[in-house]
Structures are given as structure tokens and as C-alpha cells.
Backbone as JSON Lines, residues from 0, in Angstrom:
{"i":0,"aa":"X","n":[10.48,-12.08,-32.24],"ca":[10.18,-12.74,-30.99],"c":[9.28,-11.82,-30.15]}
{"i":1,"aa":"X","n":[7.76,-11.92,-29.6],"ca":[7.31,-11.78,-28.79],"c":[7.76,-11.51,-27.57]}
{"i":2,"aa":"X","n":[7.3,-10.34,-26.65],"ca":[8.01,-10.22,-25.46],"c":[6.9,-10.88,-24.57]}
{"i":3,"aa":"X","n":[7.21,-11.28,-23.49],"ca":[6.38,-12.27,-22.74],"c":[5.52,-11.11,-21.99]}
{"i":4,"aa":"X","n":[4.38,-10.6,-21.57],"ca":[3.76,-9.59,-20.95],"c":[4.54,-9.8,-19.19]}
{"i":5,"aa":"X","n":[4.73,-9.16,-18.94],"ca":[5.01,-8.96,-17.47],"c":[3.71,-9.29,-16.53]}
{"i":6,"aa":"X","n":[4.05,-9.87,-15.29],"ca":[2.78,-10.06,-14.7],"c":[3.42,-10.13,-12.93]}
{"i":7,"aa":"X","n":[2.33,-9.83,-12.06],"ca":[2.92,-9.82,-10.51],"c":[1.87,-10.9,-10.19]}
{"i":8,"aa":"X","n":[1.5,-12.72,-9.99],"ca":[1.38,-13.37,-9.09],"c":[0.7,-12.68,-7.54]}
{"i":9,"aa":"X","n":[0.18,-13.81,-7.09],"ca":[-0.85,-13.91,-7.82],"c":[-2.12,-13.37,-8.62]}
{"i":10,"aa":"X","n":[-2.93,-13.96,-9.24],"ca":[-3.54,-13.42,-10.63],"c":[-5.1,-13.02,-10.25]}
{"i":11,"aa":"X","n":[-6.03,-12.66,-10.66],"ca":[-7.36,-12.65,-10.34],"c":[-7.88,-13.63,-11.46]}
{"i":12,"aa":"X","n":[-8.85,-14.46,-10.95],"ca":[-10.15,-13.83,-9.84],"c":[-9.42,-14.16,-8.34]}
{"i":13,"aa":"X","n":[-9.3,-13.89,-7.97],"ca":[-8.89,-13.19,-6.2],"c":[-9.51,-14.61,-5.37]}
{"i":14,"aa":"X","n":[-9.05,-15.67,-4.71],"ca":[-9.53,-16.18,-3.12],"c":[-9.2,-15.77,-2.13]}
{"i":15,"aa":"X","n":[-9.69,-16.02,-0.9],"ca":[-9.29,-15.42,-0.44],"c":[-7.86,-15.39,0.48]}
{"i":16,"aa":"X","n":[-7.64,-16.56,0.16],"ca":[-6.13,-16.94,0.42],"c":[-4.61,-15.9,-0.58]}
{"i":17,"aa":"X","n":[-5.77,-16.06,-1.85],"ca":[-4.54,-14.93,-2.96],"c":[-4.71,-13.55,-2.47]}
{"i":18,"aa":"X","n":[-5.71,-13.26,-2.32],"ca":[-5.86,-12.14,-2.16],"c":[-5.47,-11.27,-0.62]}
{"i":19,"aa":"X","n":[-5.23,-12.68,0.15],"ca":[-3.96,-11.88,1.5],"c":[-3.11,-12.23,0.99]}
{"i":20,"aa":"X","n":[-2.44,-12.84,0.12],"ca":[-0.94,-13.05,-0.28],"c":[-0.52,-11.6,-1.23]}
{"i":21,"aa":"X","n":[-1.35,-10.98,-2.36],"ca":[-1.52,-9.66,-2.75],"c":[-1.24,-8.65,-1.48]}
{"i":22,"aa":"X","n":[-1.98,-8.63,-0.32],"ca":[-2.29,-7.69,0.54],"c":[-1.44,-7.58,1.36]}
{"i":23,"aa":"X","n":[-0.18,-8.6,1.83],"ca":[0.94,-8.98,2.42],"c":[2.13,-8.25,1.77]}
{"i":24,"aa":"X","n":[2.01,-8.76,-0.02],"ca":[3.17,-8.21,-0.8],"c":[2.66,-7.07,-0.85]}
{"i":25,"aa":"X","n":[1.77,-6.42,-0.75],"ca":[2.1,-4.82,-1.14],"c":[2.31,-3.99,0.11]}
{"i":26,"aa":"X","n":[2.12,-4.79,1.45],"ca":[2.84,-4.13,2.65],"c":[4.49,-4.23,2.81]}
{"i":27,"aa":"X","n":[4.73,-5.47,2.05],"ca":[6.15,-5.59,2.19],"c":[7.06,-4.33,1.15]}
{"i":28,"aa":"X","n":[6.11,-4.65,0.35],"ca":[6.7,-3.54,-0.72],"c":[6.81,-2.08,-0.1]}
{"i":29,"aa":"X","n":[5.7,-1.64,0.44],"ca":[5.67,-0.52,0.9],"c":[6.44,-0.19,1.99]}
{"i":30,"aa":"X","n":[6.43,-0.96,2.74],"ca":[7.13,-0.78,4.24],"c":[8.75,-0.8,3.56]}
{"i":31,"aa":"X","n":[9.47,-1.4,2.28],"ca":[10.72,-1.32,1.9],"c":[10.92,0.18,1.53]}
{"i":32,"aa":"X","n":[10.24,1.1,1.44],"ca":[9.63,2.48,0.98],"c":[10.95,2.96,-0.25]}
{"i":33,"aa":"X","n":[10.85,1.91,-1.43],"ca":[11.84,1.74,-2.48],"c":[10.27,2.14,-3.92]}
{"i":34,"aa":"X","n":[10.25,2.97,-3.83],"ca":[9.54,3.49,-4.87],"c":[9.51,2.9,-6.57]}
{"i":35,"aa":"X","n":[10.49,2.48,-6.91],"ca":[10.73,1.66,-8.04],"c":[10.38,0.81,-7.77]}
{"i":36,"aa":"X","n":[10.4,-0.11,-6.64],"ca":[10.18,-1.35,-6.21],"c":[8.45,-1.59,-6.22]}
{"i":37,"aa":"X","n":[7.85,-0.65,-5.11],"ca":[6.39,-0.38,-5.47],"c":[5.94,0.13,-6.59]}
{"i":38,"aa":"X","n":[6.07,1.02,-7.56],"ca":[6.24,1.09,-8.71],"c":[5.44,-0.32,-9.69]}
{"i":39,"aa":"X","n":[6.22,-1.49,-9.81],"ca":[6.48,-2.4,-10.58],"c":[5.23,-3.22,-10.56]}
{"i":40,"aa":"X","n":[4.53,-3.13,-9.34],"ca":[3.08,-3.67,-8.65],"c":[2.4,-3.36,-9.75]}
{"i":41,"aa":"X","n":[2.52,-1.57,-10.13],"ca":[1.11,-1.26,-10.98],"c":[1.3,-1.16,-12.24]}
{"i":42,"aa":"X","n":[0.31,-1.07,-13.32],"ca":[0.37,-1.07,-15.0],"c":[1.58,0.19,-14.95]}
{"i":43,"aa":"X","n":[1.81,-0.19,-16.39],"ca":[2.63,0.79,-17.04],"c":[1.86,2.33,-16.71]}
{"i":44,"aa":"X","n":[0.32,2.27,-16.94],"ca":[-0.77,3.12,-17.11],"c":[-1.82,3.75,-16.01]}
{"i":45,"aa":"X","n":[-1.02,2.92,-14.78],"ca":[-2.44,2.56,-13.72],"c":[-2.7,4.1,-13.19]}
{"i":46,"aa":"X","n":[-3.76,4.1,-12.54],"ca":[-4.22,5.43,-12.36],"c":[-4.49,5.44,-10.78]}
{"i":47,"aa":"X","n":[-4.69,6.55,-9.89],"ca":[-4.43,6.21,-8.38],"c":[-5.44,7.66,-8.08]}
{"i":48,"aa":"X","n":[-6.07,7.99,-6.62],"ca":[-6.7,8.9,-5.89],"c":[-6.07,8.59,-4.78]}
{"i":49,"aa":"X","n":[-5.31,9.58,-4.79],"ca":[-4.77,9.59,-2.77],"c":[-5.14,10.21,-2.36]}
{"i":50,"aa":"X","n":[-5.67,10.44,-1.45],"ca":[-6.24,11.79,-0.93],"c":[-6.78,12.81,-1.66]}
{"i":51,"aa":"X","n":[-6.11,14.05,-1.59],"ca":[-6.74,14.94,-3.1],"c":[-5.59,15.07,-4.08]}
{"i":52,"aa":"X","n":[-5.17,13.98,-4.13],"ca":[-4.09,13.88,-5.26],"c":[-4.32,12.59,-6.38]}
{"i":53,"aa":"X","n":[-4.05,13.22,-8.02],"ca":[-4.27,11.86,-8.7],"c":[-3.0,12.17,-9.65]}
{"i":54,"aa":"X","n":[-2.27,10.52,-9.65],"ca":[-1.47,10.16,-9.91],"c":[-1.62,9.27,-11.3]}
{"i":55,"aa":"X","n":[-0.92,9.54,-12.4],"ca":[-0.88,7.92,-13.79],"c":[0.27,8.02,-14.23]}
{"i":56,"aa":"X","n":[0.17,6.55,-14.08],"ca":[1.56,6.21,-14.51],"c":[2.79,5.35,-14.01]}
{"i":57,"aa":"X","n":[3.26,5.08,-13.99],"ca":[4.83,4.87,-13.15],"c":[5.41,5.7,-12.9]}
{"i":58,"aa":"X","n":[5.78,6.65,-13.59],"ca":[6.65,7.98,-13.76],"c":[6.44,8.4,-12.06]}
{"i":59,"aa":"X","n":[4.76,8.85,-12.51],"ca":[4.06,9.25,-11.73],"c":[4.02,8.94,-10.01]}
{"i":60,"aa":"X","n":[3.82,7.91,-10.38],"ca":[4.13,7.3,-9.31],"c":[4.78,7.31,-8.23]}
{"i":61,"aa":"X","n":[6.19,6.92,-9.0],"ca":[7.45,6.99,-8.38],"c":[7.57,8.7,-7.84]}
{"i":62,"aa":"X","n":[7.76,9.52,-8.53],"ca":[7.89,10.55,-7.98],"c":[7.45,11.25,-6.71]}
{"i":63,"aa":"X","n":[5.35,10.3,-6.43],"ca":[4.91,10.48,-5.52],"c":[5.1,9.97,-4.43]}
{"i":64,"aa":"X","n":[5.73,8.65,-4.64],"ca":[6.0,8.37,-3.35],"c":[7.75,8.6,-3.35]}
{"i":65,"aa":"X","n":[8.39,9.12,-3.94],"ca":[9.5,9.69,-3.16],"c":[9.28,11.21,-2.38]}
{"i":66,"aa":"X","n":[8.39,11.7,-2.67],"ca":[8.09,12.76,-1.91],"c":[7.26,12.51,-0.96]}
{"i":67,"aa":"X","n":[6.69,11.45,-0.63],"ca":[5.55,10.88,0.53],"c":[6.77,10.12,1.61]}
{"i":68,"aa":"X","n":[8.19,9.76,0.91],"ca":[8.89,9.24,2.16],"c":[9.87,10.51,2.42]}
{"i":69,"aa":"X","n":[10.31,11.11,1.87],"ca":[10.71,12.54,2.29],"c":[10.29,12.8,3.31]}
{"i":70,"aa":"X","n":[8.93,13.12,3.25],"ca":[8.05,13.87,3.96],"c":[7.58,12.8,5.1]}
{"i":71,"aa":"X","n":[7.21,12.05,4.96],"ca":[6.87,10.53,5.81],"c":[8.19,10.44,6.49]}
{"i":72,"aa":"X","n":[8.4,10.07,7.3],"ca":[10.29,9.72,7.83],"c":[9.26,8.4,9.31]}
{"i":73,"aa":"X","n":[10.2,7.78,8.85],"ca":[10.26,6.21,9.57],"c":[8.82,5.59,9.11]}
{"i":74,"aa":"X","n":[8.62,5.96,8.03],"ca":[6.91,5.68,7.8],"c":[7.24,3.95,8.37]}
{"i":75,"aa":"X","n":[6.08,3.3,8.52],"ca":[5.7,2.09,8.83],"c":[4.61,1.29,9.07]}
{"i":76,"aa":"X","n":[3.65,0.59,7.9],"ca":[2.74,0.32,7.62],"c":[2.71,-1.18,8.23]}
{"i":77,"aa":"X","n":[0.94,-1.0,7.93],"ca":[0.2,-2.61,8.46],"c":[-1.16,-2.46,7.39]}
{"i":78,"aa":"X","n":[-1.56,-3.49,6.42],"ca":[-2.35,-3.54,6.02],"c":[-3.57,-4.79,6.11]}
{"i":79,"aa":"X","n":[-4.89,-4.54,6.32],"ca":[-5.44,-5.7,6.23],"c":[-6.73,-5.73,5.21]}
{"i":80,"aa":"X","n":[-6.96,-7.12,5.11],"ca":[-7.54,-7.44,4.0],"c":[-9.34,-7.11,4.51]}
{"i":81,"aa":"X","n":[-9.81,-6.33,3.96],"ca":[-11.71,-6.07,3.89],"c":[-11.87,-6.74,3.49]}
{"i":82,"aa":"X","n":[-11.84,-6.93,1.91],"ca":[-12.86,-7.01,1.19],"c":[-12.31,-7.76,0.05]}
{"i":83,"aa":"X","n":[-12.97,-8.74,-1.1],"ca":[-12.24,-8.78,-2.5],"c":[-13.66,-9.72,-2.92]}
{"i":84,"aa":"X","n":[-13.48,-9.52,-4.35],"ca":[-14.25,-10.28,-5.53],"c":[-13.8,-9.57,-6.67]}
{"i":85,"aa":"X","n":[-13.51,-10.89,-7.36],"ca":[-12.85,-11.4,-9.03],"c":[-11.61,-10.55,-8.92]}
{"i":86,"aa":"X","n":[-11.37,-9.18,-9.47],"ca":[-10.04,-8.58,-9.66],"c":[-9.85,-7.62,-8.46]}
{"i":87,"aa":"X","n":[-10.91,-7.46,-7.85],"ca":[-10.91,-6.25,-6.51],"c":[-10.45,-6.33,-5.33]}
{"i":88,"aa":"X","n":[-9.56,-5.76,-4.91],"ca":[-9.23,-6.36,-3.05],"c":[-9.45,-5.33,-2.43]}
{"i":89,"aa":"X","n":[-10.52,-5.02,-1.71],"ca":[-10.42,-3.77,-0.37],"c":[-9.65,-3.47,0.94]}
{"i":90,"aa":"X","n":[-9.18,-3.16,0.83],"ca":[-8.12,-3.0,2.23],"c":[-8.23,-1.93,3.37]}
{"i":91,"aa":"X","n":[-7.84,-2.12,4.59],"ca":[-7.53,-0.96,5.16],"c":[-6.48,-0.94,5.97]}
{"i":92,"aa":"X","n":[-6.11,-0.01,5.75],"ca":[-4.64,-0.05,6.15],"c":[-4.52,1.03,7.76]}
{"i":93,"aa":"X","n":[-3.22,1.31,8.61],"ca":[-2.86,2.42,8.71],"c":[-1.16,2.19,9.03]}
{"i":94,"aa":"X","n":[-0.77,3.54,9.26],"ca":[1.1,3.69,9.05],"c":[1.27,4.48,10.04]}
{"i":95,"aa":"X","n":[2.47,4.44,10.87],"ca":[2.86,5.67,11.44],"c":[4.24,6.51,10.75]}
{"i":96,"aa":"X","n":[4.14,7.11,11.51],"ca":[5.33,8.2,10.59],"c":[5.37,9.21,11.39]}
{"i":97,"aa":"X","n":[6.8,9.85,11.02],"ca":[6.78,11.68,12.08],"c":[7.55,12.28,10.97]}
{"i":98,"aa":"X","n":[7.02,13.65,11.12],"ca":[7.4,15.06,10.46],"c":[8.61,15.18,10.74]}
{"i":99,"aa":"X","n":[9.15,16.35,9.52],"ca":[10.47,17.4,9.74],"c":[10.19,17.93,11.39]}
{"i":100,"aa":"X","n":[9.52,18.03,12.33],"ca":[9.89,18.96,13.42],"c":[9.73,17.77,14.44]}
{"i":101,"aa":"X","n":[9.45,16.31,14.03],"ca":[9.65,15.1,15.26],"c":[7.87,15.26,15.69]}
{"i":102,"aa":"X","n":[6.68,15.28,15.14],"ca":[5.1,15.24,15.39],"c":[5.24,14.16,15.05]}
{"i":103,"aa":"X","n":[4.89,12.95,15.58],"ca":[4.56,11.82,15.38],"c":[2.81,11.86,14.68]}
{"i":104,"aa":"X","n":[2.62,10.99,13.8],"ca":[1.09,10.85,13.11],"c":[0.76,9.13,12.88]}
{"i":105,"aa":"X","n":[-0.47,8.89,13.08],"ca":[-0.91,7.63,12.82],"c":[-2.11,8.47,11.32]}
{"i":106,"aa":"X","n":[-1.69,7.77,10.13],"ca":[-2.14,7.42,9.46],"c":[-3.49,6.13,9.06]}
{"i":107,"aa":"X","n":[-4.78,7.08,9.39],"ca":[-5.7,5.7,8.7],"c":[-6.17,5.91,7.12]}
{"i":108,"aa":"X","n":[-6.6,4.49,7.02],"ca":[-7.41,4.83,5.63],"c":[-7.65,3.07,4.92]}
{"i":109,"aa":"X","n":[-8.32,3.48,3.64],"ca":[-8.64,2.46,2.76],"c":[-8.14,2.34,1.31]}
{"i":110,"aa":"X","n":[-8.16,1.57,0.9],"ca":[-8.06,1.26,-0.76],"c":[-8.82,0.7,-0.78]}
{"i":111,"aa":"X","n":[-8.81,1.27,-2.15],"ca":[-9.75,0.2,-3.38],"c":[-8.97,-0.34,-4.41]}
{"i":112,"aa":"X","n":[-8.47,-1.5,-4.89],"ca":[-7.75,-1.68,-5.85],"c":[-8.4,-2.32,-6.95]}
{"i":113,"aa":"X","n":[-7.92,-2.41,-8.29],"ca":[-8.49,-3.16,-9.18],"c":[-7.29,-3.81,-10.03]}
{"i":114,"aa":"X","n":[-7.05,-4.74,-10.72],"ca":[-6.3,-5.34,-11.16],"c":[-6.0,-6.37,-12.07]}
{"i":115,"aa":"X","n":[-5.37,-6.06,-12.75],"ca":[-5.34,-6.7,-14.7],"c":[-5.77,-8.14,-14.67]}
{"i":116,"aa":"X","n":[-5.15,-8.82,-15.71],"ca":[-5.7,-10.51,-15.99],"c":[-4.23,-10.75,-15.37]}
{"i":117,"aa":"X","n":[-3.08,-9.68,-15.35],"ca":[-1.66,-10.16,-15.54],"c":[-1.27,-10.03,-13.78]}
{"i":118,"aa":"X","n":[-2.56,-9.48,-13.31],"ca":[-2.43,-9.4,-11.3],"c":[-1.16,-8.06,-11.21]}
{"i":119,"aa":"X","n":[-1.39,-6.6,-11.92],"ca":[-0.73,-5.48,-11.83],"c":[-1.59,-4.64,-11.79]}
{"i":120,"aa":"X","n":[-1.64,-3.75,-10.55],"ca":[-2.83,-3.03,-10.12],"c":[-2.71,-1.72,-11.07]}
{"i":121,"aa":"X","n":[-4.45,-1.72,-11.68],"ca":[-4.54,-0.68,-12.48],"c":[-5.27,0.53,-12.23]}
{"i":122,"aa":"X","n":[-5.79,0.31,-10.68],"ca":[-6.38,1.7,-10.23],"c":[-6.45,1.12,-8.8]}
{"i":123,"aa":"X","n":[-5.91,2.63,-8.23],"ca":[-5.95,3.04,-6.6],"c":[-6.41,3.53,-6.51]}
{"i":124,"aa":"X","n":[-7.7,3.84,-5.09],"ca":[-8.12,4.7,-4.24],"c":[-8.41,4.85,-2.97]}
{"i":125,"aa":"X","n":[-7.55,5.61,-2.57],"ca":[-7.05,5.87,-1.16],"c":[-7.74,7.11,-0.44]}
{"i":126,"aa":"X","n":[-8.52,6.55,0.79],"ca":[-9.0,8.08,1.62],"c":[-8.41,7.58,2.52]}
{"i":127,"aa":"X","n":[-7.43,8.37,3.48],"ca":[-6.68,8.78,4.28],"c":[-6.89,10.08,5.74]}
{"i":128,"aa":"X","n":[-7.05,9.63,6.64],"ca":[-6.98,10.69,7.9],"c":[-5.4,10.65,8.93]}
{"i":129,"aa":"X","n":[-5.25,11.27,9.08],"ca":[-4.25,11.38,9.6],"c":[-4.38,11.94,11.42]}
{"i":130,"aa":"X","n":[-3.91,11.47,12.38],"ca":[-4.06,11.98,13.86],"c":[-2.46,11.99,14.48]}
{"i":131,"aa":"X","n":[-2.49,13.32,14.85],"ca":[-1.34,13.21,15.7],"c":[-1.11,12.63,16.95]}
{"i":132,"aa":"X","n":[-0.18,11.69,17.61],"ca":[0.13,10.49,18.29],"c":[1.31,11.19,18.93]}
{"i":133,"aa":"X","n":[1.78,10.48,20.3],"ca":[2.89,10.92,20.88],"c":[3.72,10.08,20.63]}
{"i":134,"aa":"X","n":[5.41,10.04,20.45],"ca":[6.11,9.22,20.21],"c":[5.78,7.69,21.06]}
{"i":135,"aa":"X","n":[5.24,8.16,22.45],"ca":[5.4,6.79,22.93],"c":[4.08,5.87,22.88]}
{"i":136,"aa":"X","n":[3.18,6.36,22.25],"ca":[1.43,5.44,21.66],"c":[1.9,4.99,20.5]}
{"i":137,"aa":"X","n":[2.9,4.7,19.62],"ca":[3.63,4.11,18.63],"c":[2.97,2.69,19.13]}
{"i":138,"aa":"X","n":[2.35,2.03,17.59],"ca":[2.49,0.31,17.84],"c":[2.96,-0.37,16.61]}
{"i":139,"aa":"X","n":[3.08,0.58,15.71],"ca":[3.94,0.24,14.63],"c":[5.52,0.54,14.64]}
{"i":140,"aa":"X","n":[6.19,-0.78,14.15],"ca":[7.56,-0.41,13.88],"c":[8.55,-1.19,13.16]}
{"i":141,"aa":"X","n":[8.26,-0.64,12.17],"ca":[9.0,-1.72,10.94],"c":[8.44,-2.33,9.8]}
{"i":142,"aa":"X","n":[9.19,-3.04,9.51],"ca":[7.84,-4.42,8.96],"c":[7.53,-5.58,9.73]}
{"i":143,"aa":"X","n":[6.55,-6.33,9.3],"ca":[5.7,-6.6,10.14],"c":[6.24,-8.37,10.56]}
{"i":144,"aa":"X","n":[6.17,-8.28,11.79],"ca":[7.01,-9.56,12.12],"c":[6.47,-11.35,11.86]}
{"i":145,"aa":"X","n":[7.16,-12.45,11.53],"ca":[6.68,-13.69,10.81],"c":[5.41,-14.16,11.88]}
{"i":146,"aa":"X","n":[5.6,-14.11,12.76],"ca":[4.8,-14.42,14.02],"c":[3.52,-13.23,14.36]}
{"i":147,"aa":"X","n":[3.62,-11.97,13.22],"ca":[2.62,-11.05,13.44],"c":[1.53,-11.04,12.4]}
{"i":148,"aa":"X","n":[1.93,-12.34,11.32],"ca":[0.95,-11.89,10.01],"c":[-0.02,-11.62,10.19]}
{"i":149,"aa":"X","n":[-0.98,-12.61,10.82],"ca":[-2.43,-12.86,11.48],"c":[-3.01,-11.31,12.1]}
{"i":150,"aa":"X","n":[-2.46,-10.81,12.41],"ca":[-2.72,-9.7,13.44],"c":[-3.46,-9.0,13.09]}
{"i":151,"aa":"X","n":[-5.15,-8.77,13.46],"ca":[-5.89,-7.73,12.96],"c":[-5.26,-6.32,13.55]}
{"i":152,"aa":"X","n":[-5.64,-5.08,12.81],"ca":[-5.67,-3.65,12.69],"c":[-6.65,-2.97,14.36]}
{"i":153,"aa":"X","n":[-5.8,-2.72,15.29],"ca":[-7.12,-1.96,16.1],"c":[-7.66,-0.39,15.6]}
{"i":154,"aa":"X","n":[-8.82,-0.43,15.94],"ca":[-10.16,0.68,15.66],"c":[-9.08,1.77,15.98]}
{"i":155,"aa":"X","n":[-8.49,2.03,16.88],"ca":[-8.05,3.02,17.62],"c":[-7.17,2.85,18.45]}
């Protein structure tokens, strides 16, 4: 018996309706900051650039972002949709989060994603800046509310 290939919905070529439904689930995923859970998004194989870090794998993966929420504490993301054509979705995102000593940081940046026939992302690339924020310029908190989907990203 054949095993059925695994696949994450929706599939490419990308509209742009699928391709915020992609860009939604991988904030939800992330903002659950369950590493197995995000994990499952990408190939067995997929390959990633975070910053000056490169990641393959699942293994891989996982490991990195259990040390990115370690280190991240109350992380809390918002992502929105740039860009997409056929398997590609561009995004930009940002997160807040605070350090071991209570420094609050707003996280910006972009992806680039690319993604199988089976819609399981097989390459990330992420450039990332980071600015330190005072606890109370916080506009992130949580995940992101039913009444907030719509909500573009401000510049600043």
C-alpha cells in the first residue's frame, strides 16, 4: 500500500485569496510558538536563511525555533501578504518580544517563501532588523484578533 504524500492546503499556483489564507496560517502557527507544530508547514528537506543563520530540515528547524522562543519571551507576530506568483508568497512581517533582562524589541523583516506541488514550504528567507521599543509603544499582543485580519502592518 502506497502512503498518501502529506500535503498543507492550500496548494500553488497561489491567488491571491490562497495565498492570504497560507500567510494567516503561518502567523497562527507561529504566534502558537509550538515548534513541531510550525515544523510540519515545511518539507521533510526544506532549507531556510534567517538572518545569518541557515537551517535544513525539520530536525533543524525545530531546534531553531525552540531556541528563538527561549530567547524571544512573549514573542508576538503579525504578518502581511507583499507579494506572490505560482508557488511564491512574499511577506513582511514584524513581532515583538523582550529579552532575559525585560528590553522590549520590535522585530522587522521579510520572507521569501517557495513551495512544493503538495503547498509545504521548501525554502525560507528571512532578513530581519530588530529596534529596541519601550514596554509601553507595544502594539502587538497575542494573536491576532477575528475583527483584526484586514489590518495592514505600520512603517513604524
Amino acid at each position: 500500500m502506497s502512503q498518501q504524500p502529506e500535503g498543507r492546503p492550500p496548494y500553488p499556483p497561489f491567488t491571491r485569496e490562497t495565498a492570504l489564507r497560507k500567510v494567516r496560517a503561518a502567523e497562527d502557527a507561529w504566534n502558537s510558538r509550538d515548534p513541531e507544530r510550525v515544523a510540519l508547514a515545511y518539507t521533510p528537506d526544506s532549507r531556510w536563511r534567517n538572518r545569518d543563520e541557515f537551517v535544513s530540515g525539520r530536525d533543524e528547524i525545530v531546534a531553531f525555533l525552540t531556541r528563538k522562543w527561549e530567547r524571544e519571551r512573549e514573542y508576538a507576530l503579525r504578518k502581511s501578504l507583499w507579494s506572490f506568483d505560482g508557488d511564491r508568497i512574499a511577506v513582511r512581517f514584524q513581532y515583538e518580544w523582550h529579552d532575559a533582562d525585560g528590553q522590549w524589541w520590535r522585530s522587522y523583516g521579510n520572507e521569501l517563501w517557495e513551495f512544493d506541488a503538495q503547498g509545504l514550504m521548501r525554502r525560507r528567507e528571512a532578513s530581519i532588523n530588530d529596534v529596541t521599543i519601550e514596554e509601553g509603544d507595544r502594539r502587538i499582543f497575542g494573536p491576532r484578533a477575528e475583527e483584526d485580519q484586514e489590518a495592514e502592518l505600520p512603517l513604524m
